[in-house]
LOMI-894808 format. One record per residue: x, y, z of N, C-alpha, C, O in turn. Coordinates in Angstrom, 3 decimals. Layout:
ATOM      n.u      n.v      n.w     ca.u     ca.v     ca.w      c.u      c.v      c.w      o.u      o.v      o.w
ATOM        X        Y        Z        X        Y        Z        X        Y        Z        X        Y        Z
...
END
This chain:
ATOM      n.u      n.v      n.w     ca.u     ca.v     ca.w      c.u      c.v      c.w      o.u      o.v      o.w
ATOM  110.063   79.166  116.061  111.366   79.762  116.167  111.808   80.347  114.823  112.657   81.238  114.798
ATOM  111.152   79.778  113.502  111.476   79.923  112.545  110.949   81.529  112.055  111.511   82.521  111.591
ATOM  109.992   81.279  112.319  109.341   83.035  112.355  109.857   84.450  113.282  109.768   85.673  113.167
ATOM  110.409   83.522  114.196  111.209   84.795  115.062  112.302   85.223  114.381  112.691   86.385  114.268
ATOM  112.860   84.071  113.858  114.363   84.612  113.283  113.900   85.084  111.753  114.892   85.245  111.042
ATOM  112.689   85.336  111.096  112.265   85.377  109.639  112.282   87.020  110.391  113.012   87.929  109.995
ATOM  111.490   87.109  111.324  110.954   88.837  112.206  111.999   89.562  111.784  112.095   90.500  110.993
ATOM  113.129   88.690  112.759  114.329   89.989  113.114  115.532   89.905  111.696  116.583   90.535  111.574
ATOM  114.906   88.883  110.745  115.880   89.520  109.659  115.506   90.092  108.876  116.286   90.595  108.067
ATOM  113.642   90.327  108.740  113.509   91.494  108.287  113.073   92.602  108.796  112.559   93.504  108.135
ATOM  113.179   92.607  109.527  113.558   93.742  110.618  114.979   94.387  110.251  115.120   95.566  109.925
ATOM  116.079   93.384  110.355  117.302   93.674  109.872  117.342   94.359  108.410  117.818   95.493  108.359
ATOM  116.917   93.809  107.311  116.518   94.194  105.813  115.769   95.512  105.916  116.180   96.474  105.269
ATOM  114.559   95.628  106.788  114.469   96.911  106.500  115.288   97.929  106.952  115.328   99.019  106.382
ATOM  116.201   97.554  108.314  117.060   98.519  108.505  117.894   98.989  107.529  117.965  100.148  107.120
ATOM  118.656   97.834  107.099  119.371   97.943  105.847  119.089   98.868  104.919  119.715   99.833  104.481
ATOM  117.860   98.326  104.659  117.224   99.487  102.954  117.053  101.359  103.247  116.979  102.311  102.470
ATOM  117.042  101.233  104.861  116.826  102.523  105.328  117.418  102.920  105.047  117.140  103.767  104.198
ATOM  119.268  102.697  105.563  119.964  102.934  105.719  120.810  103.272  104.742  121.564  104.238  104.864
ATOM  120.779  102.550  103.718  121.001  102.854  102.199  120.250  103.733  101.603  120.883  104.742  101.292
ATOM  118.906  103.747  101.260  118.313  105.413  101.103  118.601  106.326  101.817  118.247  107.404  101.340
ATOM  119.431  106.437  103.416  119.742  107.348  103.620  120.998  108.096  103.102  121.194  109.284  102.848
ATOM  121.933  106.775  103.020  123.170  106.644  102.418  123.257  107.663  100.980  124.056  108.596  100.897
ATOM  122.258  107.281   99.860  122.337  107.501   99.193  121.792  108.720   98.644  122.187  109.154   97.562
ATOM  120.543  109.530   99.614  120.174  111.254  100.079  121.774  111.211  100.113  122.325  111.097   99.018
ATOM  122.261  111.258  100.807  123.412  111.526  101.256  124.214  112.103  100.228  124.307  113.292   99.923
ATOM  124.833  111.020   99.685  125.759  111.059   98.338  124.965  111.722   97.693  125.791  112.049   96.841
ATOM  123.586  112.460   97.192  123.379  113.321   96.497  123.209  114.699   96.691  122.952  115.499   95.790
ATOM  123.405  115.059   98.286  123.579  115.851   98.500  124.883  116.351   98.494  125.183  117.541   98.582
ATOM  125.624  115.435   98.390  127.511  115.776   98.430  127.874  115.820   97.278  128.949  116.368   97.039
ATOM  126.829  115.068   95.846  127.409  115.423   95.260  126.727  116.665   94.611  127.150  117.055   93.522
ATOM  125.733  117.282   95.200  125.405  118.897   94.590  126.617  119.437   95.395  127.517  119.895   94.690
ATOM  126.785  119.468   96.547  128.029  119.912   97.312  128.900  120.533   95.912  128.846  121.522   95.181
ATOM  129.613  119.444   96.035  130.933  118.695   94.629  130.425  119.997   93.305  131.109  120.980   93.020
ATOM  129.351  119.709   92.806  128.725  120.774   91.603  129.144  121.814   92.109  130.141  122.367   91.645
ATOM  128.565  122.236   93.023  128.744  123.991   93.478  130.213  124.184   93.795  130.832  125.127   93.302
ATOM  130.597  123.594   94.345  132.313  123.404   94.687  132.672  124.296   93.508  132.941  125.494   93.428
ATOM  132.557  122.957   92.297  133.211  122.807   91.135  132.198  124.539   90.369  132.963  125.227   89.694
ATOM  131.474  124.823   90.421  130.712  126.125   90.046  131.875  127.364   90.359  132.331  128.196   89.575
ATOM  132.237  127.095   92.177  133.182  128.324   92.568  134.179  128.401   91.790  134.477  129.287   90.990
ATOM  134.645  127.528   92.023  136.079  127.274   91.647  135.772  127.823   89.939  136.119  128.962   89.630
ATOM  135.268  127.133   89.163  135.076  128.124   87.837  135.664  130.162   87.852  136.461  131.057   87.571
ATOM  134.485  129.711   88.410  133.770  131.087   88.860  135.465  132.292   89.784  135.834  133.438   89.528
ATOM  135.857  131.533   90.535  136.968  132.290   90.983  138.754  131.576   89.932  139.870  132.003   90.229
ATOM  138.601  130.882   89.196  139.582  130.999   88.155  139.066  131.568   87.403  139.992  131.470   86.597
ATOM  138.211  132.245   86.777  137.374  133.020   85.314  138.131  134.490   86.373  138.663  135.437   85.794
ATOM  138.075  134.450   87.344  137.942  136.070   88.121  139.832  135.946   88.183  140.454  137.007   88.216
ATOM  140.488  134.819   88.193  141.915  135.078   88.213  142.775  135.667   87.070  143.603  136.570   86.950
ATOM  141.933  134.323   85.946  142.303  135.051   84.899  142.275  136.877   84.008  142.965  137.372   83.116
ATOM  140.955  137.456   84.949  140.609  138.747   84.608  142.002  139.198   85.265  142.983  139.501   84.585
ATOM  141.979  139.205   86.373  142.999  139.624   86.776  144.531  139.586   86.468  145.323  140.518   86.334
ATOM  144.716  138.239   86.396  146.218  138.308   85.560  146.581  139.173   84.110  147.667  139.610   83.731
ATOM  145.185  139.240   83.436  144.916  140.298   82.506  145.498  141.546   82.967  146.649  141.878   82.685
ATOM  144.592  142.333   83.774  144.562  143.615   84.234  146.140  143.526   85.192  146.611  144.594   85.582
ATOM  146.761  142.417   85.468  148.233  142.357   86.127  148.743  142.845   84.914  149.106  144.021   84.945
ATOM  148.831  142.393   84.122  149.762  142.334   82.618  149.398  143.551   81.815  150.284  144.053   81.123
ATOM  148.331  144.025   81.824  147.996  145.657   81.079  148.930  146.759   82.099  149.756  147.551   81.643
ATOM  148.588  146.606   83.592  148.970  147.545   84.694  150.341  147.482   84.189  150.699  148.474   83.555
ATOM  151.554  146.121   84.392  152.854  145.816   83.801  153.130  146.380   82.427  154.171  146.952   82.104
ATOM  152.189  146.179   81.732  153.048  147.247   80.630  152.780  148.711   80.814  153.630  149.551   80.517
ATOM  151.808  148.968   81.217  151.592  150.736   81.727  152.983  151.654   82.284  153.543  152.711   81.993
ATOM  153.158  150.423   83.362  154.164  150.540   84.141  155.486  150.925   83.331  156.240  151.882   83.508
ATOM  155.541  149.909   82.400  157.258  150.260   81.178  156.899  151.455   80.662  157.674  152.392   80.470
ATOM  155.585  151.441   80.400  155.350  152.909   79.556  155.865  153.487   79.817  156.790  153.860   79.095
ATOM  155.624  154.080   81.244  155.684  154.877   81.716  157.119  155.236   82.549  157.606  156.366   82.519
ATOM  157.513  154.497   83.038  158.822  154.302   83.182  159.855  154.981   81.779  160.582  155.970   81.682
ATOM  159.522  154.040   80.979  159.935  154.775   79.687  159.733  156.561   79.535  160.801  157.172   79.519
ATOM  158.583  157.325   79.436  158.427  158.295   79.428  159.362  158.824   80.727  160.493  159.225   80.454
ATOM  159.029  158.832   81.794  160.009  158.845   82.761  161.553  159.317   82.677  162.026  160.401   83.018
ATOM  162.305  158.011   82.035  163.532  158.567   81.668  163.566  159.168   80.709  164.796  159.177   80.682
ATOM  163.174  159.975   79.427  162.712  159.957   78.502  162.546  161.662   78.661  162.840  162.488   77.797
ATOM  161.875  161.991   80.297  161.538  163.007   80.594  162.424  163.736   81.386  162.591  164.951   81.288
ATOM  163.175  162.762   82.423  164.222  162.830   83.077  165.868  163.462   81.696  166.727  164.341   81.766
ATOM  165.617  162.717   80.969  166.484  163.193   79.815  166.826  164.312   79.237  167.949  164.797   79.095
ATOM  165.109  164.961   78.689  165.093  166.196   78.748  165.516  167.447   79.691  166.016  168.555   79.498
ATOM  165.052  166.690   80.830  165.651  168.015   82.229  167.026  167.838   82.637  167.685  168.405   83.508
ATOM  167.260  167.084   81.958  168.527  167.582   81.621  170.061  167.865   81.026  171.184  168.062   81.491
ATOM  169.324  167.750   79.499  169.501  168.231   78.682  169.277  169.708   78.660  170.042  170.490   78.097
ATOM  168.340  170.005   79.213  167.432  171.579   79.356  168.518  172.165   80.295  168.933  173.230   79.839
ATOM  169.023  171.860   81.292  169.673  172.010   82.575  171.585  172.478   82.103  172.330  173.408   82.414
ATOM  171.747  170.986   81.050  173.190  171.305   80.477  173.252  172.826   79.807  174.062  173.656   80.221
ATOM  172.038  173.195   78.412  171.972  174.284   77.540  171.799  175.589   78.488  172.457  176.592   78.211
ATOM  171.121  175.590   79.350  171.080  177.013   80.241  172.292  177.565   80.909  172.530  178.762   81.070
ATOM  173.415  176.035   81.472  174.506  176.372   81.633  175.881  177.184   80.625  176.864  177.888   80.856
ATOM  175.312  176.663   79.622  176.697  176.767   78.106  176.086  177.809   77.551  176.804  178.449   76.783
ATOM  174.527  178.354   77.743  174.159  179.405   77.106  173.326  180.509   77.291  172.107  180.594   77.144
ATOM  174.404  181.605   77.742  173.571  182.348   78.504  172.963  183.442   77.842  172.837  184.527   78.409
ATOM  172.542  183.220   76.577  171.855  184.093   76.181  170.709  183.396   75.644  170.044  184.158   74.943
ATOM  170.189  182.125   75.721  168.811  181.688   75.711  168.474  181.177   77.116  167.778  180.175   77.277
ATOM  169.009  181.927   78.184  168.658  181.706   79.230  167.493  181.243   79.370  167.271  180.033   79.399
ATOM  166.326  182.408   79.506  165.066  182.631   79.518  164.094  181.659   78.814  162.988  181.422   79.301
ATOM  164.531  181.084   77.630  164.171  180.145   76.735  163.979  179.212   77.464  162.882  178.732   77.748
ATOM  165.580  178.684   78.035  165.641  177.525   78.287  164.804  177.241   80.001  164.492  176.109   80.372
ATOM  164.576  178.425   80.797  164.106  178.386   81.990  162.552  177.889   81.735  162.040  177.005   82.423
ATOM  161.859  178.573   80.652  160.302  177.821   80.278  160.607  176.420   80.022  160.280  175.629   80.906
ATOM  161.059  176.059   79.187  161.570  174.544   78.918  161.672  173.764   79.861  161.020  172.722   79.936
ATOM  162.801  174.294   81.024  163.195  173.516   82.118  161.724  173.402   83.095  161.764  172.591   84.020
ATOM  160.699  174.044   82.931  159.575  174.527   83.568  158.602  173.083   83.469  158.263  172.188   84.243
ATOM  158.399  173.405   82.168  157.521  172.460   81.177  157.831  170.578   81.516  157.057  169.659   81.786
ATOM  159.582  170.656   81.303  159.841  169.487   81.753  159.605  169.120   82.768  159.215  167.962   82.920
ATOM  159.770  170.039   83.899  159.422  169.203   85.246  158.456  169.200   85.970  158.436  168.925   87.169
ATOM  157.302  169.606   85.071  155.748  169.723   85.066  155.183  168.055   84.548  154.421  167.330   85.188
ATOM  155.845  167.750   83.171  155.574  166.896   83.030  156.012  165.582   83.418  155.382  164.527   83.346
ATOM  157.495  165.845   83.953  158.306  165.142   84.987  157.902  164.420   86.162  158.309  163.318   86.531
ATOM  156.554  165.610   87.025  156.025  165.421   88.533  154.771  164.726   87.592  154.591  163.595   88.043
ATOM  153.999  164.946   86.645  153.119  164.106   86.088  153.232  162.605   85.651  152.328  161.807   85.901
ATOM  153.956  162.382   85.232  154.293  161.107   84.811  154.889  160.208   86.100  154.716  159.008   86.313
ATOM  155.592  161.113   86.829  156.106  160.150   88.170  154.983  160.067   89.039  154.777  159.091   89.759
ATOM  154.243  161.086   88.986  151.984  160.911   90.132  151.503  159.746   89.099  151.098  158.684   89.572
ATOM  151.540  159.915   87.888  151.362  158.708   87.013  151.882  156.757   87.403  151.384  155.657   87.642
ATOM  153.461  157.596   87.193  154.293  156.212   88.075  153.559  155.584   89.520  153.344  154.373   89.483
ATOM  153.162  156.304   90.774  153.210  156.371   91.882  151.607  155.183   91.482  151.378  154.030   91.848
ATOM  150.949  155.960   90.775  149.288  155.188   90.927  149.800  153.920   90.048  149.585  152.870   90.655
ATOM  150.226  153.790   89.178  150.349  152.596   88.462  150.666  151.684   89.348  150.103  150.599   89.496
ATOM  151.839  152.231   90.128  152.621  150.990   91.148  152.030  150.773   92.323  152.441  149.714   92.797
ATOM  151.294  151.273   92.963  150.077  150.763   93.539  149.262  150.261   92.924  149.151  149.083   93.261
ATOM  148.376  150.636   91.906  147.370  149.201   91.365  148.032  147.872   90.685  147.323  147.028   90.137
ATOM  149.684  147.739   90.782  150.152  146.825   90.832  150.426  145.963   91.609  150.409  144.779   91.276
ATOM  150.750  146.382   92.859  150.576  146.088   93.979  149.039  145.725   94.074  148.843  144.647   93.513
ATOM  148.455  146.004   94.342  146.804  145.882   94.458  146.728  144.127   93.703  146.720  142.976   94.139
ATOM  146.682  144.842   92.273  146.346  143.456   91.392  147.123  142.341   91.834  146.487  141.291   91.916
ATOM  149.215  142.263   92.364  149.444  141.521   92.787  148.923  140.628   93.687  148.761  139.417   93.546
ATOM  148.563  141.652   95.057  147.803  140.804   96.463  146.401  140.400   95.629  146.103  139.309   96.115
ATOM  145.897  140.567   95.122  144.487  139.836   94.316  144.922  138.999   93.760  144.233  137.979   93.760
ATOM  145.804  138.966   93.256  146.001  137.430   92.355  146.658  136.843   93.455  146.710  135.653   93.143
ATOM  146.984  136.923   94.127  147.818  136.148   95.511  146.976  135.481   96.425  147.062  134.610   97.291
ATOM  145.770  136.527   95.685  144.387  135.761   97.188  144.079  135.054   96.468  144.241  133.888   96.829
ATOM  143.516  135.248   95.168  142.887  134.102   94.637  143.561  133.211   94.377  142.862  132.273   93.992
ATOM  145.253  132.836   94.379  145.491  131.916   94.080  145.102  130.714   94.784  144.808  129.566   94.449
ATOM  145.281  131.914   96.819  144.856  130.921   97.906  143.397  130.283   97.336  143.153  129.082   97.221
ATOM  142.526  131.367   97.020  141.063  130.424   97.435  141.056  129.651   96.099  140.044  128.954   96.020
ATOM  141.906  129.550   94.969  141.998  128.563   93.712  142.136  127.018   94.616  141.350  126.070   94.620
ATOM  143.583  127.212   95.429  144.006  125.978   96.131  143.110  125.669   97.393  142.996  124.486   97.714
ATOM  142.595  126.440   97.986  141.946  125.760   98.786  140.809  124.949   98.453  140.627  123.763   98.731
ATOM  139.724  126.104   97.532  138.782  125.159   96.597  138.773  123.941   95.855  137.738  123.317   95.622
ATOM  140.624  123.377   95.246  140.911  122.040   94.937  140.656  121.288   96.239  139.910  120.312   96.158
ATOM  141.212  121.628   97.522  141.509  120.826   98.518  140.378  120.474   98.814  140.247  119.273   99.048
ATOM  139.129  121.374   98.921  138.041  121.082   99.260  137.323  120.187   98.357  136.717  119.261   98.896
ATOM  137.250  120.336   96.470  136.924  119.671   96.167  137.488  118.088   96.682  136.660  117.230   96.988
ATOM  138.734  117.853   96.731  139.384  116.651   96.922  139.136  115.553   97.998  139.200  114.324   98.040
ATOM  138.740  116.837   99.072  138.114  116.244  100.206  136.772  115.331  100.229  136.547  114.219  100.709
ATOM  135.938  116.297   99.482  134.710  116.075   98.524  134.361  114.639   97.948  133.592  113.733   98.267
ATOM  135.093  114.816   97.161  135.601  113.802   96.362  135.732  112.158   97.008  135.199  111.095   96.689
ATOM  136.468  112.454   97.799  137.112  111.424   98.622  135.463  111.125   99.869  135.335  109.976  100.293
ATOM  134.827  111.763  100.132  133.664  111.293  101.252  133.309  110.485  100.158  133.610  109.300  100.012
ATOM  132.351  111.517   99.048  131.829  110.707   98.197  132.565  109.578   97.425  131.857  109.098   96.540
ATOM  133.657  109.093   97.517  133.960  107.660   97.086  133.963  106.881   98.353  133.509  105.746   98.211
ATOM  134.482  107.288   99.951  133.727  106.231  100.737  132.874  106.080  100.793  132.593  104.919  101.092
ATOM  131.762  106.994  100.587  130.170  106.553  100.961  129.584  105.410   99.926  128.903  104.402  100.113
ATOM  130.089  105.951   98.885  129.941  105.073   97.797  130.844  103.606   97.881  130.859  102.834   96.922
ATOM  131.433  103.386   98.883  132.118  102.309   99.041  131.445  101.849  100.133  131.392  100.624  100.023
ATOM  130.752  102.311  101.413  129.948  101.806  102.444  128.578  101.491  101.748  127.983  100.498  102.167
ATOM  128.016  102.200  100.755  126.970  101.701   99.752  126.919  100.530   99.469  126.146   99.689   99.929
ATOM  128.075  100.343   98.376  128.150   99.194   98.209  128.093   97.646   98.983  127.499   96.599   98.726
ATOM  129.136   98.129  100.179  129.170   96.827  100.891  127.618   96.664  101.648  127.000   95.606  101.762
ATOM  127.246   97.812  102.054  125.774   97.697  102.532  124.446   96.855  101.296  123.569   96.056  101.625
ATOM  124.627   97.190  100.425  124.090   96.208   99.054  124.716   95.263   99.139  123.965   94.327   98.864
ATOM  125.827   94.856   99.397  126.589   93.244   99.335  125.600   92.292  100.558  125.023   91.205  100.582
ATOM  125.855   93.581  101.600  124.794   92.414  102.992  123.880   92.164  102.667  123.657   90.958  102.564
ATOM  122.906   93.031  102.344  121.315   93.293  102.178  121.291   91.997  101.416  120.576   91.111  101.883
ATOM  122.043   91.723  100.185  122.021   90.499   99.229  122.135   89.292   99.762  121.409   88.302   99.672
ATOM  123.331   89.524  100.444  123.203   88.221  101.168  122.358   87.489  102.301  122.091   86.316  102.564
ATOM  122.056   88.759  102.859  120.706   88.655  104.122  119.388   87.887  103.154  118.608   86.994  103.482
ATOM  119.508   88.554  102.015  118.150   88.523  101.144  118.206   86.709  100.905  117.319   85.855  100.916
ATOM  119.533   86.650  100.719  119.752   85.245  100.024  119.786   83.988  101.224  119.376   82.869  100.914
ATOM  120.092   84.152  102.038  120.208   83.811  103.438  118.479   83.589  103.858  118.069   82.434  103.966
ATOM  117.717   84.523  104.035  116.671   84.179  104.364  115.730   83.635  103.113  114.844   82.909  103.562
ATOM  115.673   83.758  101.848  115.053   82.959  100.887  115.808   81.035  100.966  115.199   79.993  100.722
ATOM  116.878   81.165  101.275  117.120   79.519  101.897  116.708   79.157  102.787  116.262   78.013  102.871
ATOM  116.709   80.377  104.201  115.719   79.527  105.017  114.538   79.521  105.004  114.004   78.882  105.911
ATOM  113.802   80.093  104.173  112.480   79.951  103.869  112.059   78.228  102.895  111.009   77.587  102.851
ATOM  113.127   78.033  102.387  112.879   77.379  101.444  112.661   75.486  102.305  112.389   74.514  101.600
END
């Protein structure tokens, strides 16, 4: 009888040890998981930060230009007041008024693209913020298997020990 029950506890033990090398494939595959996780996530904050860059260059473009803008707006009309009060540099002032609102429709086609690739860069940094946070969540998730598994590990090594210890008494 003594040998039947010696059979099926190591029978039991080897299940055990299986089961723990499988355990533990396991946890090393979760934790390359976890690496690569942690790789993206690099990898798409390095790409946020470019971007908040190119947010913040586009944003000052933007004042630039804005600036020139009124700046240009100023001139036309200024140009606009002198043609009225003086009608004998009419002609003068009609090239002038010309010029200004040449460079007027330029700087505002200027304005128009800036504020779209602001827009642009905004929704990009808006996405990546999503896949920044989701990639934590995922790591976290991550994280969290691999500390239960590593906690079913353990207790699975607690049995195995005691099985181990259990049958070296009844051997004894």
């Amino acid at each position: 009888m003594e040998s039947a029950e010696f059979a099926s506890l190591a029978a039991k033990v080897e299940i055990a040890v299986s089961r723990i090398e499988a355990l533990k494939a396991e946890r090393e595959g979760l934790q390359s998981e976890l690496a690569a996780a942690r790789e993206a996530l690099k990898a798409s904050q390095s790409e946020l930060g470019a971007t908040q860059e190119l947010l913040t260059e586009t944003e000052g473009q933007l004042a630039q230009v804005r600036s020139e803008l009124g700046e240009a707006q100023g001139a036309l009309s200024e140009s606009r007041t002198q043609s009225a009060e003086l009608e004998g540099m009419l002609s003068e002032t009609r090239g002038q008024l010309q010029e200004t609102q040449v460079k007027l429709e330029g700087v505002q086609a200027t304005l128009g693209e800036v504020e779209e690739q602001l827009v642009s860069a905004r929704t990009q940094v808006a996405g990546l913020e999503e896949t920044v946070a989701g990639k934590d969540a995922e790591i976290e998730g991550l994280r969290d298997d691999v500390n239960q598994r590593s906690a079913n590990m353990n207790q699975a090594g607690d049995r195995v020990r005691d099985l181990v210890t259990r049958l070296e008494a009844a051997l004894v």
